[in-house]
N, C-alpha and C positions, 0 to 999 in steps of 0.2 A: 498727769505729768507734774502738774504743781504742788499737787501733794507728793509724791515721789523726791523731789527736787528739796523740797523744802524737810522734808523728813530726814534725806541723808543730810543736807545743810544742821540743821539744827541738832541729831547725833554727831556730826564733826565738831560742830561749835563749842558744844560741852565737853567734849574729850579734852580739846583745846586745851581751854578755858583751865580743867582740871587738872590736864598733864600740865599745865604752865603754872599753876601756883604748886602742884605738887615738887617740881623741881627750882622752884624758889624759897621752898619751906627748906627744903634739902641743901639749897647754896647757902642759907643763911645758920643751920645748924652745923654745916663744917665750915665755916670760913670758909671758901671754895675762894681763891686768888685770882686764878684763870681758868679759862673756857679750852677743853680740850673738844677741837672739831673734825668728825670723823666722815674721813673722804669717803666717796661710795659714788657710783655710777648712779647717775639723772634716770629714774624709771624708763622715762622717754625722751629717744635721743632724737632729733631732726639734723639730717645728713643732707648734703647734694643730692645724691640719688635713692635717698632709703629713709625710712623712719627704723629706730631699730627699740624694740620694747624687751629692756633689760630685767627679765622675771627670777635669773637666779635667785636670789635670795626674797622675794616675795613671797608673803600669805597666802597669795592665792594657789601655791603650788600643790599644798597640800590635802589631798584626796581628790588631785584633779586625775583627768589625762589631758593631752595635749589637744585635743579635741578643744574641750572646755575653756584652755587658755586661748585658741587663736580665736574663740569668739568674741572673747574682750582685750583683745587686740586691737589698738587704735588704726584708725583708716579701714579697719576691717569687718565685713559684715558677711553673714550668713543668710538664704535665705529657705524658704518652707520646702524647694528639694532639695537643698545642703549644699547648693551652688556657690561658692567661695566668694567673694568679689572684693579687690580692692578700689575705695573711690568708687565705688559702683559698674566697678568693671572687672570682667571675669581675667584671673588669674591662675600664674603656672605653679608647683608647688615644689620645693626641694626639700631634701632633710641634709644636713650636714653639706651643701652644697652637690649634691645628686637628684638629679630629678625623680622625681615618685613616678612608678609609672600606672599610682588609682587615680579615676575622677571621679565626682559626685559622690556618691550614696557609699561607693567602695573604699574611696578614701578619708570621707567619716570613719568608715568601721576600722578602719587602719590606726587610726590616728587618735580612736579611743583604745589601742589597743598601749599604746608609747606613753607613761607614767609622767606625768607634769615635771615631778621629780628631777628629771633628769634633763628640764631644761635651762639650757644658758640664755637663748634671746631666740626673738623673732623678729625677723628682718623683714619689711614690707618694701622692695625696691620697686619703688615707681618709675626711675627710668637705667633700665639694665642695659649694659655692655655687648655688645656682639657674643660672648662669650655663652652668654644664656638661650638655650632652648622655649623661645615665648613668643606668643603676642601680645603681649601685654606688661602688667605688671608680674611678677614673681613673690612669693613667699617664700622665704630661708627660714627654714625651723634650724639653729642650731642647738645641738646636745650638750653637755657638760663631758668632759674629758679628767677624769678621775687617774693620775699616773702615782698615786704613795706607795710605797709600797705594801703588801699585804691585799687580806680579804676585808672588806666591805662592802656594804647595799644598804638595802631599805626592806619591807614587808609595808604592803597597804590593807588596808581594810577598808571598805566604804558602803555604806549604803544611803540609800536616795530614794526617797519621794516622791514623786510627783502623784499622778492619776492613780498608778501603783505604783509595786515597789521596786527596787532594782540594785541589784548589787553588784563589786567589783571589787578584786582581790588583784595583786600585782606582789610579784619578787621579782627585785632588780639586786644581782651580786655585780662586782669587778676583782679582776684580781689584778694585782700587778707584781713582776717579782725581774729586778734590771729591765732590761729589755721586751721582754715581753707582758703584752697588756692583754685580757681576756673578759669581757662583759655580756653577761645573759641575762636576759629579762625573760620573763615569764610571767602573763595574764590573764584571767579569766574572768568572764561579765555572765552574768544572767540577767538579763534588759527586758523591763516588761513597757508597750506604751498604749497607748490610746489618743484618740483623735478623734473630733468632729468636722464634716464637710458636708456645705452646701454649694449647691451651683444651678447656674440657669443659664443655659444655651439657649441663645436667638439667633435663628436665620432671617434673614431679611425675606427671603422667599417664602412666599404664604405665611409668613408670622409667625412662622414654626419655634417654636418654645419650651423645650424641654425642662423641667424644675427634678432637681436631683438631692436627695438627703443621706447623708449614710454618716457610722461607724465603725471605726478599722480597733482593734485590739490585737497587738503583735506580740510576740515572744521570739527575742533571740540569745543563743549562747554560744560563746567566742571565746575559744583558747587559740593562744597565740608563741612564737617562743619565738625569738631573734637573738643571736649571735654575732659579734666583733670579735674577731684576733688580729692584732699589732706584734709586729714583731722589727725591730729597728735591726736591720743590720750594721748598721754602723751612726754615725753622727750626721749622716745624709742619706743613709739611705734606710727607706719603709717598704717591706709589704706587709697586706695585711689581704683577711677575707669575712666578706659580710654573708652570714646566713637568715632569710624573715622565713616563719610559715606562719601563715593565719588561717583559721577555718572559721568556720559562722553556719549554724546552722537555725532555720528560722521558721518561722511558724505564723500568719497571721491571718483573723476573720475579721469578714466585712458584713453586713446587713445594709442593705439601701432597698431605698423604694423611689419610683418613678414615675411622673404626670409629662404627658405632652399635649399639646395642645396646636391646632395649624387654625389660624383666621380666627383665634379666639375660642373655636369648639375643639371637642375632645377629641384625641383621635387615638391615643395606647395611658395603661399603665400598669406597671408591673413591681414586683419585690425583688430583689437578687441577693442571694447569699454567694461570698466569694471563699472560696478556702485557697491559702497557699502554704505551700512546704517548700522549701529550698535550702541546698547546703552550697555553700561558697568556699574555697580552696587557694589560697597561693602561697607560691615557692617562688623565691627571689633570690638571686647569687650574686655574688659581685669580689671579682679577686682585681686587686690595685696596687700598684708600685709607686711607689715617690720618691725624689730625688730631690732635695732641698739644702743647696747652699748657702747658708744665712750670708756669709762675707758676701757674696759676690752676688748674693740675692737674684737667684737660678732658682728654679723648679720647672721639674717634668714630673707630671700627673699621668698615670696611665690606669684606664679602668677597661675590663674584661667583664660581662656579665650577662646575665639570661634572667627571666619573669615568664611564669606560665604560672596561666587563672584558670579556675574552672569551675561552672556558676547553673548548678541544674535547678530547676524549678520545674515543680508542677502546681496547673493553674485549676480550681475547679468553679466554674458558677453555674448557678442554679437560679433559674429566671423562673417566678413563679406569677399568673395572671389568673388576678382574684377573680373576675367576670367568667372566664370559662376552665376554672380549675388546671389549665394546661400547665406542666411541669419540662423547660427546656435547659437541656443539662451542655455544658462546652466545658470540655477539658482542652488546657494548653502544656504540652509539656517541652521542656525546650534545657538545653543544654549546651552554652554556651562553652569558648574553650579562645584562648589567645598564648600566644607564643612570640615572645621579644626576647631578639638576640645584640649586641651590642658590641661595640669598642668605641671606648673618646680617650682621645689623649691629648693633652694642656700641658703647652711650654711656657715661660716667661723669664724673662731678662731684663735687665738695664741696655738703655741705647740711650748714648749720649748725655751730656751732662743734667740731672734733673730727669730725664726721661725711662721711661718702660717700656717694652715691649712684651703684646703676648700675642700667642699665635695657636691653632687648633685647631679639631675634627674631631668629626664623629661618623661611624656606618651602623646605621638601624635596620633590621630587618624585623619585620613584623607576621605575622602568619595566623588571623582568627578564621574560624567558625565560627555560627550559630544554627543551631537544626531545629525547628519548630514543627510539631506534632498537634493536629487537633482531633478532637474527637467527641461523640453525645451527637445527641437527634437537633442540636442548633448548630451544626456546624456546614448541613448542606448547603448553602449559599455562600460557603469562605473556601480558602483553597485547604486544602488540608494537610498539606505536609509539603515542607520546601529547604533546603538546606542553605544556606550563605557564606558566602566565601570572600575573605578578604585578606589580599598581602598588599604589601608594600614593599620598598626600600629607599632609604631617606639617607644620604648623604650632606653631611655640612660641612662647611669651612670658613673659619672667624679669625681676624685679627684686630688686636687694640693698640693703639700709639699713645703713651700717655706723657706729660712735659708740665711742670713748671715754670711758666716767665716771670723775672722780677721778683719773683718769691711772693705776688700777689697772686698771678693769674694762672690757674689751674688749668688746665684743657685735657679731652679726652675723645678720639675720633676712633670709631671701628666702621668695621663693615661684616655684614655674615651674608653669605652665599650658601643657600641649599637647594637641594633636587630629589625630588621625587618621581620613582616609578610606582604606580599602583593601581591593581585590577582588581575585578568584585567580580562575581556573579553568583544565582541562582540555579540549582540543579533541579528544578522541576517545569517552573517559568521558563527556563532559560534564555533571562535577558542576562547583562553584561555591562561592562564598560572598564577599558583600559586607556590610559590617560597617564601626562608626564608635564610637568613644569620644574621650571629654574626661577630664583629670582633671589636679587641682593634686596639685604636691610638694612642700610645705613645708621648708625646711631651717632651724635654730639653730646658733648659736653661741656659746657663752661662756667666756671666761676673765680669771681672776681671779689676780692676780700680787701674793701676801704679802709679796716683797721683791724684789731683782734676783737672786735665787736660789731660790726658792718660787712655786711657779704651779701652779695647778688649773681648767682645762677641762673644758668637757661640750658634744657636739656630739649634733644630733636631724636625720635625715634619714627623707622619708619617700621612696621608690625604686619603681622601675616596669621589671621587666625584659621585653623584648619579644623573640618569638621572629625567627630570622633569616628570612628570606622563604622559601630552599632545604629550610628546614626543616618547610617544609607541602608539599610536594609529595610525594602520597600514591604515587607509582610506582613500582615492585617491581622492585627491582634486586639480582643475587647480590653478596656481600661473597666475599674470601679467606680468612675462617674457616671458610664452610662454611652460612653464616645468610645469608637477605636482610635489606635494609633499605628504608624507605622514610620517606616524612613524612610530616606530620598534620596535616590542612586543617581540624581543629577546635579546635588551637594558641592558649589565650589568653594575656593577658598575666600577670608572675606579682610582684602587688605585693611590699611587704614594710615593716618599720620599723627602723630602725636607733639605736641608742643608742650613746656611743662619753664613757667619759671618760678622761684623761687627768694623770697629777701628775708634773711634772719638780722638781728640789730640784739644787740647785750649779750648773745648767746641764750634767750630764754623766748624771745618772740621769732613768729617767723608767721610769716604772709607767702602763700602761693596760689599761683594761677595756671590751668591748664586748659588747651584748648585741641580738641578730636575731631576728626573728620574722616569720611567714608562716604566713597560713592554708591558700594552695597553693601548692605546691612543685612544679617545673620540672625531670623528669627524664628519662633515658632508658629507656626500659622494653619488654619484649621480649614477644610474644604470640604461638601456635601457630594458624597460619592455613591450613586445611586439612594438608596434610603439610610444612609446613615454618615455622622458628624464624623469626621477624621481628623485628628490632631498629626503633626507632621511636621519638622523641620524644612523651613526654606531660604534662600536667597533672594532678595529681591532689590530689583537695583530703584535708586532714586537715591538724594544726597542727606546725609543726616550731619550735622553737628553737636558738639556736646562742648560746654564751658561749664567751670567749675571754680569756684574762688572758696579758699581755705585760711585760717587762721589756727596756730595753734601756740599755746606756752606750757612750759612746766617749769614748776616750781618749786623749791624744797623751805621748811619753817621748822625751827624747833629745834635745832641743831642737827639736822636730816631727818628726825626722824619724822617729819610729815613730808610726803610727797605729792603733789597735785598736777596733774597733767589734764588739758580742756583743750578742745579743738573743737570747732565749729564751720561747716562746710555750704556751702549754696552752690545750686545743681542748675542747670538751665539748658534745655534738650529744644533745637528744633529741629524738627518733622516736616515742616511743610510741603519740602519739595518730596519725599520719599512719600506722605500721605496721598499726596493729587497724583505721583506718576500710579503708583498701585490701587489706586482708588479704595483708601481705607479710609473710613470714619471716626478717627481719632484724634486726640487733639493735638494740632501744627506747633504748638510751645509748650511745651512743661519746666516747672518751676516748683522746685522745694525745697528744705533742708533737710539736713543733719548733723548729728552732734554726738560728740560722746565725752565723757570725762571718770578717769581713773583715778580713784585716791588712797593711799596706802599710809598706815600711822604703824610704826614698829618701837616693840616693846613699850609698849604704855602702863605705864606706873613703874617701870622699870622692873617688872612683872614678869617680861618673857610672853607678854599677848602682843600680837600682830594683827592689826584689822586692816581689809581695806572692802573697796565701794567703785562699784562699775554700773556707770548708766549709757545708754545708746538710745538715741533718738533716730529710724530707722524707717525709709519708704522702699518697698522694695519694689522699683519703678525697673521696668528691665524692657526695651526694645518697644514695640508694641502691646507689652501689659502694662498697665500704670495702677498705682495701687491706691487703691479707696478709703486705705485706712493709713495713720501714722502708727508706727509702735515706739513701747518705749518700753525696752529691755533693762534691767537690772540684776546686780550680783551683791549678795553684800556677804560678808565671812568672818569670822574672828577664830584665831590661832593661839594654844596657848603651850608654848612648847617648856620639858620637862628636861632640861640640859645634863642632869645625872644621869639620866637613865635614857639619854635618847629620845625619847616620845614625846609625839605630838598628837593634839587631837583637834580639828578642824572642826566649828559648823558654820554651813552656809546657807543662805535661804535666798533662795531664786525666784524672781519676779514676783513677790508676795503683793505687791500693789497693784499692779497692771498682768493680766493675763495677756501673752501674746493671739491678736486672732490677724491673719494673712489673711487681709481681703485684696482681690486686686481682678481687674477686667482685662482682658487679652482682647485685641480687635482685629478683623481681617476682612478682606474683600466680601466674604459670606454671610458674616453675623459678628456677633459675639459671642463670647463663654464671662459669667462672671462666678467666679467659686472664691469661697470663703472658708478658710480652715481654724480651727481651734487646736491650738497644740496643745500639747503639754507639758510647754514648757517652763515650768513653773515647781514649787516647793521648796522642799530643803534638803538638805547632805550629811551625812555625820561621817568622818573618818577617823582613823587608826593610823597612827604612822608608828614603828619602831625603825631606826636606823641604829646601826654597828658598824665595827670601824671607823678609822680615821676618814672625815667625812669634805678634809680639802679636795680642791678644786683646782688644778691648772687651766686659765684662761683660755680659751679657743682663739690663740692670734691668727689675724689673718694673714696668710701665707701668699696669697694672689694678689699683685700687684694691681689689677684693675679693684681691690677694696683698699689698698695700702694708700694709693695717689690718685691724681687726675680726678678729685675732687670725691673719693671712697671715703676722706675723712670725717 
């Protein structure tokens, strides 16, 4: 880490150093009289309720996708199964203010499919509005909104590094001609990875001990094509219609081999080779109306729209035991299928002097399968074929009241109400469960601003996290460590309360403190069912807290063109009382940090080169896993754009100092699992960029009152 730190320090210092007598050689050869300084938006902006990291015109955009940017995204961290979290807490994700309807692994692949290019900011809201569909925090990807007229885009080129190699090509056109605006994108990846994983499972009963090693080498290729049409009928009124499809289809081998051990003596071990094949599918629609009176600062939002996935795999392993030559084959083949149908629609108004109004709903209706098929001479002791079935229907209903006092004091009070119906069941099992709740989530906001440099907030959210549907499906399937897994059709939901305050002072520092609570906690937890380890989502009640104290500044030097944004966090988790009610073995207080810092130097030497440098200092402590290891991710890039002709050409080299490895122990009533992964995350990028056309940019202003006031500022 200190070598890291001090290598980007000491490349900053000399750019410095250099760009600063170079543009003093420069004042003194033209008489230069005055200092022209050129206004530009703070990379990192700290908000009441949001951090918002302003990447338009950043280096880093190019030969990213959007993927790549939300990973060096301040407050924002990833971990080893692509699980989002902001603050160390899992989050809701939107794009342009609409919720995504991928999670995990799906909405990676998504979101490497969406060209950096085309991003305006990313919005980290730590405490959202009744308006928001979350437990937690939210992530707002917004896009850039291109209205010149005529045709332009971009063409990318990229290739990448790491273990192997891996490429990505993208075409992003718009056109705009009056009224009508029209943008397609179109992508293509051929992704190659690799991975190392160890682990060792201990049951506390008979000492049982499983030591597990493998290598996973993957292959996937993902064309994609997404659709916007804008069409204004008039000077208030929009529709428009969103078309996505993406496919993905994949390819990946495992080799492991495996030792157990019970009381110390032997007792199995085996080889396993794992093959999978899988294609992945979705179609997403979305037709919207908008009605927007600037004067009178009115808007009704109406959205209409449907998402259907479709995710077949086939699973093969081959268990081979060197002692008696036996060869045991399990095929898994399973074909998943989800169906989301929707309407929301968002009104907003003025009420009374200084104050807003907004009000809304939404009806979801949901519709998945999953069908699972086994087969081969290891499969007589598992059930062998079972289908699962899950609907729902979720209704919401949210309003916000937002006011001005004194021209200091901001305030912002909602409330959301939703209800679900939703059944599951099994066609072969035939177990079941249908089930229904209601409940309000209240949200606060306040702040109070001592001068145009002095301000203290305090935000009250209360949150509602619900399990994913996949994740009750109790069906006993082998993993590649050597453990089955399955779901849990007794999955409730797992409230919580959140407190969050905040002091910013000059407008560049800001101090915040946030304080969590939960009576039950939401975790992954593992149980011995008959002879073998099972991994498994569960609830488990007992009281957990989480406090968290944060500092962050940014900064600009050089007449903008250095930017430096640093935030540094401390984390502090008890357990106590959750550890003694469930009788887990882990530790009652955890205490760490983290940290990260952004920095971006544009045009250097007056050159047309763009650098910037992304470090993360990062524990990926989550529930009852705690992690064994610190990482410390880096990015670093340099840009040298070719303003006659358009072109740019990117390289970046990722984690060259520090290789990421995810060590971390998971503990439960039964034992532990501690695994250890090697990514590959790491190497270097080279891109391509050509752009055409007029390459302005109209602003994405915010249009909704709960970002306009009541402390959105």
């Amino acid at each position: 880490m200190k070598i890291i730190i001090s290598s980007i320090a000491l490349l900053l210092g000399s750019l410095v150093l250099a760009q600063a007598k170079n543009d003093t050689i420069k004042q003194k050869e033209n008489q230069i009289e005055g200092v022209t300084i050129t206004a530009r938006k703070p990379t990192v902006e700290s908000k009441v309720d949001r951090t918002v990291f302003n990447v338009s015109n950043s280096s880093i955009l190019a030969g990213n996708t959007t993927w790549d940017v939300l990973r060096m995204t301040p407050l924002v961290s990833i971990d080893n199964n692509d699980a989002i979290k902001a603050e160390g807490e899992s989050v809701t994700v939107y794009i342009n203010d609409r919720k995504s309807v991928f999670t995990g692994k799906e909405l990676k692949e998504y979101l490497k499919t969406i060209p950096a290019d085309n991003l305006m900011k990313i919005e980290v809201i730590t405490s959202p509005s009744s308006r928001y569909e979350t437990a937690g925090s939210v992530i707002n990807i917004v896009l850039k909104k291109r209205d010149d007229e005529g045709i332009k885009g971009s063409v990318t080129f990229n290739n990448r590094q790491n273990t192997k190699n891996s490429q990505y090509t993208n075409l992003n056109l718009n056109y705009h001609k009056k009224n009508f605006t029209q943008t397609l994108i179109g992508s293509y990846s051929d992704n190659t990875y690799f991975q190392r994983n160890t682990s060792v499972n201990s049951l506390y009963k008979d000492n049982d001990v499983t030591n597990a090693s493998n290598e996973t080498l993957g292959y996937g290729k993902s064309p994609s094509l997404s659709s916007t049409s804008e069409y204004e009928l008039n000077d208030k009124n929009t529709i428009g219609l969103i078309l996505e499809y993406y496919q993905s289809k994949n390819n990946s081998y495992s080799d492991a081999d495996f030792s157990r051990t019970k009381n110390g003596e032997y007792f199995d071990a085996y080889h396993q080779d794992q093959d999978i094949n899988g294609r992945y599918r979705t179609l997403g629609t979305n037709a919207f109306y908008k009605y927007y009176d600037k004067e009178k600062n009115r808007i009704l939002d109406i959205n209409l729209g449907s998402n259907y996935n479709s995710q077949n795999n086939q699973n093969l392993f081959l268990k081979t035991y060197p002692n008696t030559g036996i060869i045991n084959q399990l095929g898994i083949d399973s074909h998943e299928q989800t169906r989301n149908y929707y309407i929301k629609v968002d009104y907003t108004q003025p009420l009374g002097k200084g104050g807003s109004f907004e009000v809304g709903g939404k009806m979801d209706f949901n519709n998945n399968v999953i069908p699972n098929t086994l087969s081969g001479n290891n499969a007589d002791n598992l059930r062998p074929h079972d289908v699962f079935h899950y609907e729902d229907n979720i209704n919401s209903l949210y309003a916000n009241y937002s006011k001005t006092f004194f021209g200091k004091l901001e305030t912002r009070i909602g409330v959301r109400y939703e209800h679900i119906d939703y059944k599951m069941r099994e066609d072969v099992a035939g177990t079941e469960r249908k089930d229904s709740y209601g409940t309000l989530l209240p949200n606060l906001l306040l702040k109070y601003s001592f001068s145009e440099k002095y301000d203290l907030s305090f935000t009250y959210n209360r949150n509602l996290w619900r399990p994913w549907y996949a994740e009750f499906n109790p069906f006993l399937v082998p993993t590649n460590d050597g453990t089955f897994s399955r779901g849990n059709m007794e999955l409730d939901p797992n409230p919580s309360h959140r407190l969050y305050m905040k002091f910013g002072f000059k407008k560049k520092y800001f101090l915040s403190a946030r304080y969590m609570y939960t009576d039950r906690d939401y975790w992954t937890s593992f149980v011995e069912e008959g002879n073998k380890m099972v991994t498994l989502p569960a609830n488990l009640n007992g009281k957990v807290q989480k406090y968290y104290l944060f500092a962050n500044t940014n900064q600009t030097f050089l007449k903008n063109k250095l930017n430096v944004n640093v935030g540094v966090g401390w984390y502090y988790i008890d357990n106590h009382d959750f550890n003694e009610v469930n009788k887990i073995k882990s530790q009652n207080y955890i205490s760490y940090m983290g940290a990260s810092a952004n920095l971006s130097y544009t045009n250097l030497f007056n050159k047309n080169i763009n650098l910037s440098a992304w470090v993360e200092v990062s524990n990926q402590n989550n529930g009852n896993s705690l992690a064994n290891k610190t990482n410390v991710f880096h990015n670093l890039s340099a840009t040298k754009i070719f303003p006659k002709t358009q072109m740019e050409v990117s390289l970046q080299l990722m984690n060259i100092f520090s290789r990421p490895i995810f060590d971390n122990t998971t503990y439960s009533e039964a034992g532990t699992v501690r695994s250890s992964m090697r990514s590959d995350w790491y190497g270097f990028s080279l891109s391509f960029v050509k752009r055409f056309g007029n390459q302005k940019v109209k602003a994405n202003t915010k249009t909704d009152v709960e970002k306009n006031s009541g402390g959105g500022k």
